[in-house]
Structures are given as structure tokens and as C-alpha cells.
N, C-alpha and C positions, 0 to 999 in steps of 0.2 A: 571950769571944765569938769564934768564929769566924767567919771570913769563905772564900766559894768563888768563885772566880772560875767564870763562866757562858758558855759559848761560845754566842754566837748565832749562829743558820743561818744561811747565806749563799747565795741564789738570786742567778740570771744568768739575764736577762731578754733575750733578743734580737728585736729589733726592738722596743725598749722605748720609744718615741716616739711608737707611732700608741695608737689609743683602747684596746685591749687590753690591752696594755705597759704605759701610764698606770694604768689600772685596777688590773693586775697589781701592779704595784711598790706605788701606794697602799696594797692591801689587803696583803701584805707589809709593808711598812714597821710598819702597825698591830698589825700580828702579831707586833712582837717580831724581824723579821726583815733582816739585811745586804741589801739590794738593790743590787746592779752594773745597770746599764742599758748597754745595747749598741748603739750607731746610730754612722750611719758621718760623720755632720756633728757637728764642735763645735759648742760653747755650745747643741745641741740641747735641751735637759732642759728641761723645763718649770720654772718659777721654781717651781712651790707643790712637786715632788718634790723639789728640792735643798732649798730649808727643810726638808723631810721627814727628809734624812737620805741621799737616793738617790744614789751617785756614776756618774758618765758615763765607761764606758770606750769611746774611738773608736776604731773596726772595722767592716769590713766580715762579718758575718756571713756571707755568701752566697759567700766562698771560704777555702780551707785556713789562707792565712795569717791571713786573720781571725779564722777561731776559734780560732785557735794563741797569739791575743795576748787574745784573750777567755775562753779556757779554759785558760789556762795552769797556776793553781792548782787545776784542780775547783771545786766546788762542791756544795751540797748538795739544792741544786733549781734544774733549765733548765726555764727556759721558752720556746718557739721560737713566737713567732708570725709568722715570716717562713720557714717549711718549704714549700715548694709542690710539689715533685717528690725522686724519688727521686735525683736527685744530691745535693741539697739532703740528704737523711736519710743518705746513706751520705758524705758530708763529715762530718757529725757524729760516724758513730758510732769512731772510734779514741779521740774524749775520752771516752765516756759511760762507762767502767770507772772513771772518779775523778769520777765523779755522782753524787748520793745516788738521783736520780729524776730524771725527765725528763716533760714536758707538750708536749705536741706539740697546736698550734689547727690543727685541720683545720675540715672544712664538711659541712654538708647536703646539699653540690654532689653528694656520692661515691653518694646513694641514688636507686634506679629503684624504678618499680614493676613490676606483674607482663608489663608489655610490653616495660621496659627503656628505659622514657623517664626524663628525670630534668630538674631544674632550666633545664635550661642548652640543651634538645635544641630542634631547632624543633616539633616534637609535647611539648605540655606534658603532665607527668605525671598521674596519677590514681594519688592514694592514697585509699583508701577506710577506713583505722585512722589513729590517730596512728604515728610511725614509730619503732621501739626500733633497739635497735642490731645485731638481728639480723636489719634487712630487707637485701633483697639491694643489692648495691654495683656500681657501675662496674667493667669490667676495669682494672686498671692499663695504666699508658701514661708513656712517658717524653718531653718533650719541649718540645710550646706550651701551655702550662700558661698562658699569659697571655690564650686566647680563651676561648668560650661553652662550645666545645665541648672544649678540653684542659685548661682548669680541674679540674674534678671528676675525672678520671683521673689527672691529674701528682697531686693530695692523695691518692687511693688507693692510688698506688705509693708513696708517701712512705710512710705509714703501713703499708704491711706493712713497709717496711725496719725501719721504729725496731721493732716489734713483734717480728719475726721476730729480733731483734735478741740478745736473752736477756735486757737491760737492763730495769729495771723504769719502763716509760712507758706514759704514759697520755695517749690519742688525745679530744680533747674536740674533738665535731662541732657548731658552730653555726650560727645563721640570721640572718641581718639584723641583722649589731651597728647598735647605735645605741650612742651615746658621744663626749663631748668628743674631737673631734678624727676623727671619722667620715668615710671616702671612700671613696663618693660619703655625704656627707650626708641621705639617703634626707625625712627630713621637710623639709628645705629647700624640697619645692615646698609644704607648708603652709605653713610660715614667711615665704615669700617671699610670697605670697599674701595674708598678713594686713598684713606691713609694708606693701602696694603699696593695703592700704582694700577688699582684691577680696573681694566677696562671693560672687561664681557661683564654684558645685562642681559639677564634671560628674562623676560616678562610674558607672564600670560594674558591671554586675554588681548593681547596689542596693549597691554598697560592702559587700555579704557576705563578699568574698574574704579568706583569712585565709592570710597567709605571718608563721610562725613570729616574732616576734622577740626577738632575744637580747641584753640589757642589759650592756656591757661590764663594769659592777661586779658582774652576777649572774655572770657566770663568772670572774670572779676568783676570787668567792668559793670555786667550786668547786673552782678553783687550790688556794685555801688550803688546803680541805679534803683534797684529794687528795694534797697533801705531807702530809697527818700518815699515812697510809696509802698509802705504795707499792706500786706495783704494776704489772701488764701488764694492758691492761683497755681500753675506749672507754666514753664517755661521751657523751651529747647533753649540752648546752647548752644552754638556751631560757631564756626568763620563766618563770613560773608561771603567770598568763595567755597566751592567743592571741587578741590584740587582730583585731577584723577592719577589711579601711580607713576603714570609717565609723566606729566605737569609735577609731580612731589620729585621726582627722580632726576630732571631737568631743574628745576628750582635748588636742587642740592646740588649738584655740578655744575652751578653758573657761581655759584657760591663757592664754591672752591676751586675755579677755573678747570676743573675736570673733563673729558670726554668719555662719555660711553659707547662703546661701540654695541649696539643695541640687538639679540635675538630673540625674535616674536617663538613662543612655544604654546601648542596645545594647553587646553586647562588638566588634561589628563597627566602629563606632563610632572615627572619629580621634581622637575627644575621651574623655575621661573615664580617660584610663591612669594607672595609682597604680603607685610601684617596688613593692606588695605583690601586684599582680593575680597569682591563681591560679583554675584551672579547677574545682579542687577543692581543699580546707584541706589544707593542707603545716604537720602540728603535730609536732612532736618529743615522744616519749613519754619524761617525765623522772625512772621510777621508776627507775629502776638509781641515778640520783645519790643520788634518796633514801635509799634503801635503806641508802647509804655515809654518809648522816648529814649532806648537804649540808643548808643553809637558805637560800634566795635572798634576797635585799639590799631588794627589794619588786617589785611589780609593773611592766607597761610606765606607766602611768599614774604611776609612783610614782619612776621610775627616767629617766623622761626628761624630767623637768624640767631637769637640769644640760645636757643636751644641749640643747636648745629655748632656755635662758638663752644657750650660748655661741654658737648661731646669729644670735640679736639682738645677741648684740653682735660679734660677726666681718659683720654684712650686709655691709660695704662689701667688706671683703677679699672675700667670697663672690661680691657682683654684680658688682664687676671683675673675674672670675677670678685672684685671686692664689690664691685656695681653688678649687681644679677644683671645678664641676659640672656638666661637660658632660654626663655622665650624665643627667642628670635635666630637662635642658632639652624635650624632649617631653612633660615632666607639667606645664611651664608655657606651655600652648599659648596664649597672651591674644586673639592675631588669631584664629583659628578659632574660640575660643569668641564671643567679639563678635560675628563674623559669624553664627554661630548663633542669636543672641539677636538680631539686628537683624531676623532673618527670623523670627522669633518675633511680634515687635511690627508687622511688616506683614501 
């Protein structure tokens, strides 16, 4: 009998602690695959990834010397879900010649439509198609990548860096992760809503509005797939569905056996704002992944349940802020709706 010794691949995961990274390294780990995880706090790891198999190397990704102590041996697949601007991509690229592949998470933030609005602009966009990867994109920009308006430019400069790069990476744009360990935890004003016994929903729009969203283990998955085929390429990211807030709202109260007693409100309206409101459906057209032989993980329906569980049981940390949601504190307006309803009943 002979025996062969089998090298298994080894991916580096950087910013492998928030809901992505997790994802990431999971779906790796299962695959057969060495996963390093890269965050800049010890005993960071999550407990279920170190049973897993996952090791914690501590680094600051986001400067030279950190990636110098994080990519010292290469590897066979990076995954950078902490890239935001073109500094950020051009510190990378001296190590990616001892990379087998490279994955760069970008956003949906980088696409306009035919006016040149997009996500983040104070004139919200109108797209009138689902969106491929050849709609037109933000100019690059280098800089405050951490506002409304320098977000989607700092990720478009990134991503021509690593592209223009000659390295074979692969640019994956997505929408509204939802995912253990999610910030801002976007369903939290449902969740918080059902724990508090709240039955009024004020929804604008009739809750038709449909913002994309992208299930941290469905793009893992597309992780995985996209290391078996390297390359120089972008890819959307999304569900398979485009749940709209009513379907996201319903989907969270069948899950916790909840009723809402439901009020349609103008857009004009103080009440009724969902982090999903769009002017018109913001869907990600997700045939190119297909095409590559991706299979998403399941639905939003099917896929946020593990989120939804760890919001119930993180509540406390969440409603004392040790878990930021200040984001999101306008979609739990309680005083303004009440007072709307009092003047209802008189």
C-alpha cells in the first residue's frame, strides 16, 4: 500500500472576525482548507472557528508591517474583507506574487445609474434593470472612505488597484450582509420590536422597496468557488431571492411567531423608515457567478435564521450598546409612532 502525503491549501483571511471572515473561514475550513485568520485583538476567534480547526494570527492588516507578519509565508488564497481604498490595495500588492488568488469584498456602493447617483448620494438612485457588473461605477477617489459619500469611491479605487494589478483577483460586490455578527445589524429594528411585544409597523412605500440582500455564507460560498478557478474578474454577491421589507418583515415574524399589525405611510413620512427603503429595487444581477458554477447556501428566508437566533440572544449586549446600533435607532421610533396612534384613537 502506498501512502501520499496531501498538501492542503492554505487561505488568509483578513479581517476574519466580522460576519464575512466567519463565514469565510467556516466555509473553508469545510472545504478541506488551512484557514489563518487575521484581526488585530487576541483571543478574538470565535470559539466554534478554533474547534473548527481555524488559527489567529494577530496583525493589523490595514499597515505594511502587518501584512508583513500576516503574509509572510504566502498563501494560497487571501481574502481581504477589510480593503476600502486604494492605499489599503496598493499595501497589498508587493505580497500577492506568493498568492495563489486573491478576493477582494467590495460593495454595491461603487454602481450609478444613468444620472450618476448611487447608494450613498443625497438624490437616491433609479435603476430600472437588475445591476451586472458592467453598469457604470463611481469615479475613483482616494481618501474618506469612512462617509456616505467617500465610501463607494475609496472601494472603486481599491479595486482597480488589485485588478490593474496583473495578480489574479477577484473583486466580489455586495448588498446588505446580514450574518452573525453583522454592523450595523440591519434586522435588529424587527427583532427588537418583537422582544419589546410591539405590534404596530409603519412601513413606507407599502414595504415594496427592495434593497438587495447578501447572506454572509452565500458569499462565502462564492469564495470557495472562485478559488477553485482563478482569476481577474468581478462578481455581484447577493441571495438568490430580493426579499422586499414587507417579505424581510413577514420572514422575521413567522420566525418568531409574531403579528404585526401593519400601517402603510407616505415616503414623506418620519415614520415608517426600513435600513432596506429604496426609490426603486436595487437587485444585483447574479448570472456571471452562475455561469462560474456558484450554488448559493439558501435563500434570505433560509439563511437568516442564524442571524435572527444570535440577535435574541446578544439583545442585552445590543440594547446597552456594548453591540453598536446606533445606526438604526430611527427605525425604532416608539414615541412618534404612539403619538400617531393616540391621534388615531381620538
Amino acid at each position: 500500500m502506498s501512502f501520499y502525503n496531501v498538501r492542503m491549501p492554505t487561505s488568509i483571511v483578513l479581517g476574519g472576525t466580522g460576519p464575512i471572515g466567519q463565514a469565510v473561514s467556516h466555509c473553508l475550513l469545510r472545504s478541506g482548507w488551512n484557514v489563518v485568520v487575521v484581526a488585530r485583538t487576541p483571543n478574538s476567534l470565535p470559539p466554534d472557528l478554533v474547534r473548527s480547526g481555524a488559527v489567529l494570527k494577530v496583525a493589523d492588516a490595514r499597515n505594511l508591517e502587518g501584512l508583513r507578519r500576516a503574509l509572510t509565508r504566502g498563501a494560497d488564497l487571501l481574502v481581504d474583507c477589510v480593503c476600502y481604498t486604494a492605499t489599503d490595495a496598493n499595501r497589498l500588492l508587493p505580497f500577492l506574487a506568493d498568492v495563489g488568488s486573491t478576493v477582494m469584498v467590495s460593495s454595491k456602493a461603487v454602481y450609478v445609474d444613468d444620472a450618476g447617483n448611487h447608494v450613498n448620494s443625497p438624490t437616491k438612485p433609479l435603476f430600472t434593470t437588475p445591476i451586472t457588473e458592467q453598469n457604470p461605477t463611481l469615479a475613483p477617489r482616494n481618501g474618506d472612505y469612512d462617509t456616505a459619500e467617500g465610501y463607494g469611491p475609496n472601494k472603486i479605487a481599491a479595486e482597480h488597484v488589485l485588478l490593474d494589478s496583473g495578480h489574479p483577483v477577484t473583486v466580489l460586490r455586495a448588498s446588505k450582509v446580514h450574518g452573525v455578527g453583522a454592523s450595523p445589524p440591519r434586522e435588529w429594528m424587527f427583532v427588537k420590536r418583537v422582544l419589546d411585544k410591539r405590534k404596530p409597523l409603519f412601513l413606507r412605500r407599502r414595504g415594496e422597496s427592495i434593497g438587495h440582500t447578501t447572506a454572509a455564507v452565500n458569499l462565502a460560498a462564492l469564495v470557495q468557488r472562485v478559488a477553485q478557478f482563478p482569476g481577474r474578474r468581478i462578481l455581484n454577491s447577493a441571495d438568490p431571492d430580493a426579499p422586499s421589507v414587507i417579505e424581510i418583515a413577514r420572514t422575521i415574524s413567522a420566525h418568531f411567531k409574531h403579528e404585526w399589525d401593519l400601517y402603510f405611510v407616505d415616503e414623506t413620512s418620519p415614520l415608517g423608515k426600513t435600513p432596506w427603503d429604496t426609490a426603486t429595487p436595487i437587485i444585483l444581477d447574479m448570472s456571471a457567478a452562475m455561469r462560474l458554477g456558484y450554488a448559493p447556501v439558501g435563500t434570505y428566508a433560509e439563511t437568516i435564521r442564524s442571524t435572527l437566533n444570535w440577535l435574541t440572544s446578544e439583545s442585552h449586549a445590543l440594547e446597552s450598546g456594548f453591540i453598536v446600533t446606533s445606526p438604526l435607532e430611527e427605525f425604532l421610533d416608539y414615541t412618534n409612532e404612539d403619538a400617531f396612534l393616540l391621534r388615531r384613537t381620538n
